[in-house]
C-alpha positions in Angstrom: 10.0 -22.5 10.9 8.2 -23.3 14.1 7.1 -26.6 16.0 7.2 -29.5 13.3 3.6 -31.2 13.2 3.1 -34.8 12.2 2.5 -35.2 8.0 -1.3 -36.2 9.0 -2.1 -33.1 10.6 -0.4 -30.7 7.8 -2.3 -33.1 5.1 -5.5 -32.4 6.9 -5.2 -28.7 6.9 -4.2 -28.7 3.2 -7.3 -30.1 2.2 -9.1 -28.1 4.1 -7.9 -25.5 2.4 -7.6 -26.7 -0.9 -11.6 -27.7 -0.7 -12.1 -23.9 0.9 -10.5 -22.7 -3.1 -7.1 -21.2 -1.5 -5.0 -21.4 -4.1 -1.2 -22.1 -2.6 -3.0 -24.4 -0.2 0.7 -26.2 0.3 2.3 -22.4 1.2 -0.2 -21.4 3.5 -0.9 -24.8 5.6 3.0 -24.1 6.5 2.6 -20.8 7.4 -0.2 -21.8 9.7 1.5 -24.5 11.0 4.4 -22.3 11.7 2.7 -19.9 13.4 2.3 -22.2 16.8 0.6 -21.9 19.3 -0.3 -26.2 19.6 -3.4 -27.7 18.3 -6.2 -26.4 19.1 -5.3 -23.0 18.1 -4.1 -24.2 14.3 -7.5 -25.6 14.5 -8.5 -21.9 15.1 -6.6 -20.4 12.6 -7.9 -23.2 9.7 -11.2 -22.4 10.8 -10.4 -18.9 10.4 -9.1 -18.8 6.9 -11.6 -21.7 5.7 -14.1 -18.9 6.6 -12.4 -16.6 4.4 -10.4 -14.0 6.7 -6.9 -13.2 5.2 -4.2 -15.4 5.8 -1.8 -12.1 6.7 -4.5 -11.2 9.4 -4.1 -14.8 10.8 -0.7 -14.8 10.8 -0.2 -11.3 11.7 2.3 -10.0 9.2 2.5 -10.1 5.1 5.5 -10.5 2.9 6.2 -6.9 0.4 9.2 -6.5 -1.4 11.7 -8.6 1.2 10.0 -6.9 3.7 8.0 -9.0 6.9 5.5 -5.9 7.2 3.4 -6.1 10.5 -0.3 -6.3 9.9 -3.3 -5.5 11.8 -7.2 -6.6 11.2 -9.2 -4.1 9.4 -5.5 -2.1 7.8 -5.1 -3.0 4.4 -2.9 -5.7 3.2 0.8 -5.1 1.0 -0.5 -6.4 -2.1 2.6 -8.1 -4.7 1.3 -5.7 -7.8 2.3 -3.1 -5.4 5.9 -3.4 -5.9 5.7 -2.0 -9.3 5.2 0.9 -7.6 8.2 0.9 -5.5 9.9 0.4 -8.6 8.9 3.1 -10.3 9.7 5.6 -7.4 13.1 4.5 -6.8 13.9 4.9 -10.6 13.1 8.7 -10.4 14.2 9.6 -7.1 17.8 10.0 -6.4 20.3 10.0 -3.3 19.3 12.0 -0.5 15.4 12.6 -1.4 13.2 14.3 1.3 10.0 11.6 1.1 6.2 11.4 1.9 3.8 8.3 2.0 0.2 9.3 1.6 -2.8 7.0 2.7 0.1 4.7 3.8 -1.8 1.6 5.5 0.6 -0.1 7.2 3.8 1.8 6.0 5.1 -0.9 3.7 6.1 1.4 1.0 8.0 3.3 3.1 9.4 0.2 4.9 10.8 -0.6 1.2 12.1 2.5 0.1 14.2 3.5 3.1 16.0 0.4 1.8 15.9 0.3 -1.6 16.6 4.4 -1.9 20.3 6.1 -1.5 20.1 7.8 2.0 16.6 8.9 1.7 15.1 11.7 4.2 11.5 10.0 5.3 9.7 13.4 6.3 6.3 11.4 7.3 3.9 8.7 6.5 0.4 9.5 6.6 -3.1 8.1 6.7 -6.6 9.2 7.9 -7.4 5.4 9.4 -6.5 5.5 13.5 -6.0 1.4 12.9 -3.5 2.2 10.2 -1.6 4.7 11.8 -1.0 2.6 15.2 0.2 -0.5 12.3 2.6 1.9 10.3 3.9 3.5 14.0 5.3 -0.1 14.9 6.2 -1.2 11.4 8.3 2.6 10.9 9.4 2.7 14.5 13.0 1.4 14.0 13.4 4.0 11.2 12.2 7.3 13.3 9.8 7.9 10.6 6.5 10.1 12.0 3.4 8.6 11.3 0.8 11.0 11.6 -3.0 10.8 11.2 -4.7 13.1 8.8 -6.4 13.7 5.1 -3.1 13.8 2.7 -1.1 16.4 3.3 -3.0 18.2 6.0 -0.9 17.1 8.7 2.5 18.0 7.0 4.1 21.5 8.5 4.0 24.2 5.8 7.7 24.4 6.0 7.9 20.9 3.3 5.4 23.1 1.1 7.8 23.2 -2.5 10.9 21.1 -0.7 9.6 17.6 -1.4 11.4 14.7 -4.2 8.8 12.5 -3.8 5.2 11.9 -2.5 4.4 8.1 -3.2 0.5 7.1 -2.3 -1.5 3.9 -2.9 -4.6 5.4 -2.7 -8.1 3.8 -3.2 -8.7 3.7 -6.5 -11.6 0.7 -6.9 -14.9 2.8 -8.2 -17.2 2.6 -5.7 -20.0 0.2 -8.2 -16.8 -2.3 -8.1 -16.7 -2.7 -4.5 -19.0 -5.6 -4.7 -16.8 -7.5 -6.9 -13.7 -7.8 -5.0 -12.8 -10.9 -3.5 -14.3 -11.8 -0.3 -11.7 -11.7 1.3 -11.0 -7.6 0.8 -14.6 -6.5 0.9 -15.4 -8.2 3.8 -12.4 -8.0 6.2 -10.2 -4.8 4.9 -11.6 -0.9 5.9 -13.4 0.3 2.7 -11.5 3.9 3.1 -8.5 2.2 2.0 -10.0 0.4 -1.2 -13.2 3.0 -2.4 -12.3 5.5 -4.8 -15.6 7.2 -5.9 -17.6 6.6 -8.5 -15.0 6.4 -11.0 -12.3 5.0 -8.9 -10.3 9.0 -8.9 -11.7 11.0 -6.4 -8.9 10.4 -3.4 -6.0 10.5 -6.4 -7.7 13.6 -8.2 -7.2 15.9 -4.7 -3.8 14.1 -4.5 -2.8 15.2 -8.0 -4.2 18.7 -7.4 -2.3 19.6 -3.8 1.0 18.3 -5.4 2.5 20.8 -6.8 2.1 22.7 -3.9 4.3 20.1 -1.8 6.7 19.1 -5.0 10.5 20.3 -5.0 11.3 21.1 -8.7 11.9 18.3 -10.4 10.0 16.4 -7.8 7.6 13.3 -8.4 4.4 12.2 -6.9 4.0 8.2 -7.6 1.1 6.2 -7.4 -0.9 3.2 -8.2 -4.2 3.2 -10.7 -6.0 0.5 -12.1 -4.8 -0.5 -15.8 -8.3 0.9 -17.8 -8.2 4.6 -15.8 -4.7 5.3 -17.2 -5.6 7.5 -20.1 -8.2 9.8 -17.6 -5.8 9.7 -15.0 -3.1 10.8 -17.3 -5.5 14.0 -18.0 -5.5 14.7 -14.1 -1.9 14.5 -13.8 -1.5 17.4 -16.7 -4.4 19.9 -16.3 -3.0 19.8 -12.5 0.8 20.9 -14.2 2.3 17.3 -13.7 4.3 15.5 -16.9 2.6 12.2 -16.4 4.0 9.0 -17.3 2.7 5.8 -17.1 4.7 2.2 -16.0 2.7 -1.3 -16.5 3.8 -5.2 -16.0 1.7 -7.4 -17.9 2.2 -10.2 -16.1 0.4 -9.3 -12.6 -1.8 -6.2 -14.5 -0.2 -3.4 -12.2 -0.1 0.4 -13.7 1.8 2.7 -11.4 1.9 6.3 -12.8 4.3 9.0 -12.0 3.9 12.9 -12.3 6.6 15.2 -12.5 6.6 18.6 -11.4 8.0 21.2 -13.4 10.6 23.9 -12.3 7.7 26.8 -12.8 5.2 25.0 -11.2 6.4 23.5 -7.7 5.1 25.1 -4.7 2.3 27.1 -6.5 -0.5 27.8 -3.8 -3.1 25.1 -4.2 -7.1 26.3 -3.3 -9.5 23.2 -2.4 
């Protein structure tokens, strides 16, 4: 919990806060009080996020799924909606599932999954960010899971070509004329590879769809997240690429997660970019 701090100085910092517009003022003035460091330095770290940097860079870590998932400046941070993805890739994968995080940021998903699935095989975890990679290498370290930099599945060895369960990804999705409506707080402090998705939002997940069935065991899934209103057109992806899409919402935060299966006569067909 950290150093206790007199009820004057937490008060201070939650009005700081609070007057900034963070919402759970109360929850993140006792974060930043618990973080230490004396002072002068929570000073810093009020200063910090009154400015508008995200709490998890400040603190150095943000909370996914049970997890306490290390987090660097600049690598993109766990977000809650997220975690209807998770769910939807442990309800389709079963015991003993060879598995591959694409664009992975920090590795969270795959942090979650080697928990939540039966004696899962992590083959790799992947992302084309340097900052990332380093992130996901100490947050997958304890697991032996290779982290390796690259563009999808361009670093994967040939050999996983058709053996793969399950390729989960939480690519960028936000079309690119969006980018300037995000909170501050994304658009100003997270790497834009991880968050612009082309002009409509598909152009990482349409590549993704395509290579798939390539990688897919049959039977296998690819999982991934979309924004609620590109649904229908990425359900058309999924199927002209030989995927039987499905689709999973929760109302309550807005997340969509949508799943494509691969089809016995389809996995490991030769993909052409």
């Amino acid at each position: 919990m950290g150093s206790p701090v007199s009820p004057v100085g937490y008060d201070v910092v939650v009005t700081r806060l609070r007057r900034a517009g963070c919402v759970w003022a109360e929850e993140e003035a006792r974060l930043l009080v618990a973080a230490g460091g004396g002072p002068q330095r929570l000073a810093e770290l009020v200063d910090r996020r009154v400015a508008g940097e995200p709490l998890e860079y400040l603190l150095g870590w943000a909370a996914f799924c049970g997890e306490r998932i290390d987090v660097d400046p600049g690598v993109f941070v766990p977000r809650a909606r997220t975690a209807l993805l998770v769910t939807a890739a442990v309800r389709v994968t079963g015991p003993g599932a060879t598995v591959v995080e694409l664009c992975c940021g920090s590795g969270a998903i795959s942090r979650v999954l080697a928990r939540r699935l039966t004696a899962p095989r992590l083959v790799a975890a992947v992302d084309t960010d340097p900052v990332a990679v380093a992130c996901a290498r100490r947050n997958l370290a304890a697991l032996g899971v290779p982290v390796l930099a690259g563009d999808l599945f361009e670093p994967l060895s040939a050999a996983w070509q058709g053996r793969l369960d399950l390729v989960v990804a939480n690519a960028p999705y936000v079309p690119t004329a969006a980018m300037a409506l995000l909170p501050p707080e994304a658009r100003r402090y997270e790497s834009p590879v991880a968050l612009d998705g082309g002009p409509d939002g598909l152009a990482v997940l349409r590549r993704l769809a395509a290579a798939a069935p390539t990688w897919l065991a049959p039977g296998g899934h690819l999982v991934v997240e979309v924004g609620r209103g590109q649904v229908e057109q990425f359900r058309v992806v999924l199927t002209e690429a030989g995927l039987v899409p499905s689709v999973v919402c929760d109302d309550a935060s807005g997340a969509a997660a949508m799943v494509g299966r691969c089809p016995v006569d389809v996995a490991g067909r030769p993909y052409e970019n």
